[in-house]
DOFI-227562 format. One record per residue (C-alpha): chain; y, z, x; residue number from 1. Coordinates in steps of 0.5 Angstrom, whole numbers. Example, Ala and Ser with C-alpha at 12.3 -4.5 7.8 and 13.67 -1.06 7.14 Angstrom:
<recs>
ch|north|up|east|i
A|-9|16|25|1 .
A|-2|14|27|2 .
</recs>
This chain:
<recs>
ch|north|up|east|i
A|-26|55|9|1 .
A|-25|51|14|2 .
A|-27|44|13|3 .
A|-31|39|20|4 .
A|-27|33|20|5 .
A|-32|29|24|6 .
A|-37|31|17|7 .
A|-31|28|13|8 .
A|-31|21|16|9 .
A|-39|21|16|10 .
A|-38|22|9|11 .
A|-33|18|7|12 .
A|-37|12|11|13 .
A|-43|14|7|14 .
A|-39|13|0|15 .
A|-36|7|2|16 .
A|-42|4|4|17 .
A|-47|7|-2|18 .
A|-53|7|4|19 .
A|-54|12|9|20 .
A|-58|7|13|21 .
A|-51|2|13|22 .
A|-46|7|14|23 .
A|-50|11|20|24 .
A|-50|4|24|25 .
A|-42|4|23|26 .
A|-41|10|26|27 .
A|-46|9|31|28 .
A|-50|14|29|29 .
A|-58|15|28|30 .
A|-59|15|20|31 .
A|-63|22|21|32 .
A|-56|25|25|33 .
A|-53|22|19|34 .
A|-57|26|14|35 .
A|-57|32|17|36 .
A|-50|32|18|37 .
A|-49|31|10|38 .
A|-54|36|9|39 .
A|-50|41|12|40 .
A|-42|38|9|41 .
A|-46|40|2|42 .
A|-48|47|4|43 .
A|-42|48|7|44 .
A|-38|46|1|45 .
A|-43|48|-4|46 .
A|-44|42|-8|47 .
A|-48|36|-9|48 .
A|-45|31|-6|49 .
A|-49|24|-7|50 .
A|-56|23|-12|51 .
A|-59|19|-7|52 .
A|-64|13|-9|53 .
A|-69|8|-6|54 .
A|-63|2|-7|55 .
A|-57|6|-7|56 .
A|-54|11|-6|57 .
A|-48|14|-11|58 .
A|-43|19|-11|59 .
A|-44|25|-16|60 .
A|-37|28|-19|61 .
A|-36|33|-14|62 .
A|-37|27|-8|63 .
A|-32|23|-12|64 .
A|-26|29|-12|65 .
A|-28|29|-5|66 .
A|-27|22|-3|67 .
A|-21|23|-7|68 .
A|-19|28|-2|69 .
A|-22|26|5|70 .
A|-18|19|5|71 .
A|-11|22|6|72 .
A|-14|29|10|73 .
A|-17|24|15|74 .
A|-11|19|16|75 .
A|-6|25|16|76 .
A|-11|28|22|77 .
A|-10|21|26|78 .
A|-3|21|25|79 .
A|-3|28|27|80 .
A|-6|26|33|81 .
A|-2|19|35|82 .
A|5|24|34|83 .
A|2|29|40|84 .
A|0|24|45|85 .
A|7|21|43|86 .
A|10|27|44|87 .
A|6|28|50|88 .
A|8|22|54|89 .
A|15|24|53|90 .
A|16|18|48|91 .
A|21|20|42|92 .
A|20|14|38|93 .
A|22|13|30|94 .
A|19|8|26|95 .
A|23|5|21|96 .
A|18|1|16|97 .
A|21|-5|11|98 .
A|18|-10|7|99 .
A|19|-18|6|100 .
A|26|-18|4|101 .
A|28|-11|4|102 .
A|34|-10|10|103 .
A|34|-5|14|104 .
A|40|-8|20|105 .
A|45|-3|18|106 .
A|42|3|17|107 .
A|38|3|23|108 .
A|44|1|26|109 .
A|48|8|24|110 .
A|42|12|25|111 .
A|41|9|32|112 .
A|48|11|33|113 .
A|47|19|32|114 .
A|42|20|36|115 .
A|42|16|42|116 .
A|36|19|44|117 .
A|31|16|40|118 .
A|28|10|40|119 .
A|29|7|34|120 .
A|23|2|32|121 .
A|22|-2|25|122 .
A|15|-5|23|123 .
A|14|-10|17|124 .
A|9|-8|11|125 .
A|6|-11|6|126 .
A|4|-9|-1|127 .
A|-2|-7|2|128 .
A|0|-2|8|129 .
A|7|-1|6|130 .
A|4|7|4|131 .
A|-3|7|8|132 .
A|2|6|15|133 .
A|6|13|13|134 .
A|-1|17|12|135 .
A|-3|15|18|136 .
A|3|17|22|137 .
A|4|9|25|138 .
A|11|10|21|139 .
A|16|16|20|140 .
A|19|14|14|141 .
A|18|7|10|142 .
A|22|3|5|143 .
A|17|2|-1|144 .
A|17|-2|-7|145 .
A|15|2|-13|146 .
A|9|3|-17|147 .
A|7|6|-11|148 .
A|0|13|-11|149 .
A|6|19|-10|150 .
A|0|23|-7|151 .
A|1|26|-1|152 .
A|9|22|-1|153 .
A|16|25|-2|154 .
A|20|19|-5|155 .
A|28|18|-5|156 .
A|30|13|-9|157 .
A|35|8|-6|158 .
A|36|3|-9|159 .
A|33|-2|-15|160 .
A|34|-11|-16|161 .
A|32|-15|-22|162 .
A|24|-19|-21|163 .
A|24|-26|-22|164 .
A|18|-30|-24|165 .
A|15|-35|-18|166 .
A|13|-41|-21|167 .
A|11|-49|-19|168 .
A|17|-54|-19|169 .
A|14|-59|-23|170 .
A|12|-51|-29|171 .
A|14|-53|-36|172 .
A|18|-45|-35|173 .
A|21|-48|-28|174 .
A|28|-52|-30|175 .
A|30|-45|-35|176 .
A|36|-40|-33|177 .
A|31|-34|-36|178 .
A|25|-32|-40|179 .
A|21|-26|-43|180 .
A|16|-24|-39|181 .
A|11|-26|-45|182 .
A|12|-34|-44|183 .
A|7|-32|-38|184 .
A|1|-30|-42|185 .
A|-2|-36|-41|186 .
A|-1|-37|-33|187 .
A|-6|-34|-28|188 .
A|-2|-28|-24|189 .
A|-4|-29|-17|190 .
A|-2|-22|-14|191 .
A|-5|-15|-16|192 .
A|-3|-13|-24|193 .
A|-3|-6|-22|194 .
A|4|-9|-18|195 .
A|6|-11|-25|196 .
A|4|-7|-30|197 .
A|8|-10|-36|198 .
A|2|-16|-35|199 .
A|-3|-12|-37|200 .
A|0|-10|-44|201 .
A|0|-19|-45|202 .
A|-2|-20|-51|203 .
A|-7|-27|-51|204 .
A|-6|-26|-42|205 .
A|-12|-29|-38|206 .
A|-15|-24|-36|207 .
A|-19|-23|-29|208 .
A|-25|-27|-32|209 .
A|-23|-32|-34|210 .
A|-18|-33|-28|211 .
A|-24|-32|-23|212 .
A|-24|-28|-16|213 .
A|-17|-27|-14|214 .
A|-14|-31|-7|215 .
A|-14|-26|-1|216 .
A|-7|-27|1|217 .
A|-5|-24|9|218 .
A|3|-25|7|219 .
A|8|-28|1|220 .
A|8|-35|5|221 .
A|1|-36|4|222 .
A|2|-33|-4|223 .
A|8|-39|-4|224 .
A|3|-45|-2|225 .
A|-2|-43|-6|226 .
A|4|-42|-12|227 .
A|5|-50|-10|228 .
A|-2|-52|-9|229 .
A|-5|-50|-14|230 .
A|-1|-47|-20|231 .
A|-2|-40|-23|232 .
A|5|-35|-22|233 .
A|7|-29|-18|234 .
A|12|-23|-20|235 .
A|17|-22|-14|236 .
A|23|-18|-13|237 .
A|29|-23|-13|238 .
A|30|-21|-5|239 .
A|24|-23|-3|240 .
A|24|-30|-8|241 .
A|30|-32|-5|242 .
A|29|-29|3|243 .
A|23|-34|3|244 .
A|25|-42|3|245 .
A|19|-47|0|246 .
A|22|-54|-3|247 .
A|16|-54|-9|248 .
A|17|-47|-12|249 .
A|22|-45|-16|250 .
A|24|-37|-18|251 .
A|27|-35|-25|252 .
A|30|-28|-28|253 .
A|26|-26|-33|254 .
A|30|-22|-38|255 .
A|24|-16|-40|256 .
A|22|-13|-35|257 .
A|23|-7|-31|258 .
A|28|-8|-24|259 .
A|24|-7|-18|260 .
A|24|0|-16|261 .
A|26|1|-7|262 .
A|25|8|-5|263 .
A|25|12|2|264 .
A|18|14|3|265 .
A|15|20|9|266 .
A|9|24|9|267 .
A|11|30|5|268 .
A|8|35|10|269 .
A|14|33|14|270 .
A|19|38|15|271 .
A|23|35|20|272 .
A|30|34|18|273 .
A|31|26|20|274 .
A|27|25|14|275 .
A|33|26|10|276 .
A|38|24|15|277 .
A|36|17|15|278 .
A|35|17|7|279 .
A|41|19|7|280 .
A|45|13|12|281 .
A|40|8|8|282 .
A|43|11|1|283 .
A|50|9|3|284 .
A|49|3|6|285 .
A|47|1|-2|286 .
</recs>
């Protein structure tokens, strides 16, 4: 069947908004369009898509799998978009994506130099957009560190580097050459678990409740200060520790713990075959 795009995104917005009433505002829309709408996705899907409440409105399991769904279609249909109104301009652009403390310099050097006629572009990500950018077609390819969601990627491997704990200069850990990673158990983990997946096995570990809302952080100098401000720990990959200069933090190896993961990442419903090309120049300048 063919699936309306525009029915998608109004579903995603009810889902994410779990009122039809906020989410017809978002979209700009009255919220009896909105229902019909809906009405309509779940006749053409056959499924119940929403138990629908006088407070809220909550995603049956067939709503959840379509959620599950409807993200990457909806972001790989924008990127879609983006490359042909590139195309269309005449602009034949490559977009090289790299997060803090990964370098790029020599491969994009090398790839510049075999095709001349591209414009070869990089854009710095975070933990948060570094595979988001990809989906949504703001990057042709993208140095990310792993754990990373594999959907919808093809992922080459590149390279791997030690993590090291980020600690204040004054922590009782701070003057050490190397620990496990169990002496952490008893600090505050500033960043995402999901980004160390080791703390979650801690026995004894503070858990989020007890930590309380974790800080909302925009790049690693913010999670920096707040490491020599206020205390708690960060995990980080060594070129990131040691690319950033901060007089009250310090970094130690930690001697348990798996090595940092850097693969290559492009959207798998790519074909092109400057995908593999620059996996290849990256691969060799390590």
């Amino acid at each position: 069947m063919d699936v309306d795009l525009r029915k998608l995104r109004y579903f995603v917005a009810v889902a994410e908004e779990s009122h039809f009433g906020r989410a017809a505002e978002r979209l700009h829309i009255t919220q009896p369009v909105l229902s019909r709408q809906i009405r309509a996705l779940e006749q053409e899907l056959d499924a119940r898509l929403f138990d629908r409440g006088r407070q809220s409105t909550e995603l049956t399991g067939a709503g959840r799998q379509l959620l599950e769904d409807a993200r990457p279609l909806l972001a790989a249909a924008r990127a879609l978009g983006r490359r042909v109104r590139q195309a269309a301009h005449g602009t034949a652009t490559f977009t090289v994506g790299f997060m803090p403390g990964i370098t790029v310099t020599g491969a994009v050097r090398d790839f510049t130099a075999r095709h001349p006629e591209l414009d070869v572009r990089v854009l710095r990500t975070s933990w948060d957009t570094q595979v988001q950018a990809v989906h949504e077609g703001l990057l042709d390819v993208s140095f990310v560190r792993l754990p990373v969601d594999r959907r919808g990627l093809t992922l080459r491997p590149v390279f791997c580097e030690p993590r090291v704990a980020v600690l204040p200069a004054h922590h009782r850990l701070a003057g050490r050459q190397s620990i496990v990673v169990a002496e952490l158990a008893t600090e505050r983990l500033l960043q995402d678990p999901d980004a160390v997946p080791e703390w979650r096995d801690l026995p004894g570990r503070i858990g989020d409740e007890e930590a309380g809302p974790r800080p909302a952080f925009r790049s690693v100098e913010e999670k920096l200060e707040q490491v020599a401000t206020s205390g708690g720990v960060l995990v980080l990959p060594l070129s990131t520790a040691a690319y950033y200069t901060h007089t009250d933090v310090v970094h130690v190896s930690i001697d348990d713990i798996a090595p940092n993961e850097v693969c290559l990442a492009w959207s798998a419903g790519r074909d092109s075959p400057l995908m593999s090309e620059f996996a290849d120049v990256a691969s060799a300048q390590r």
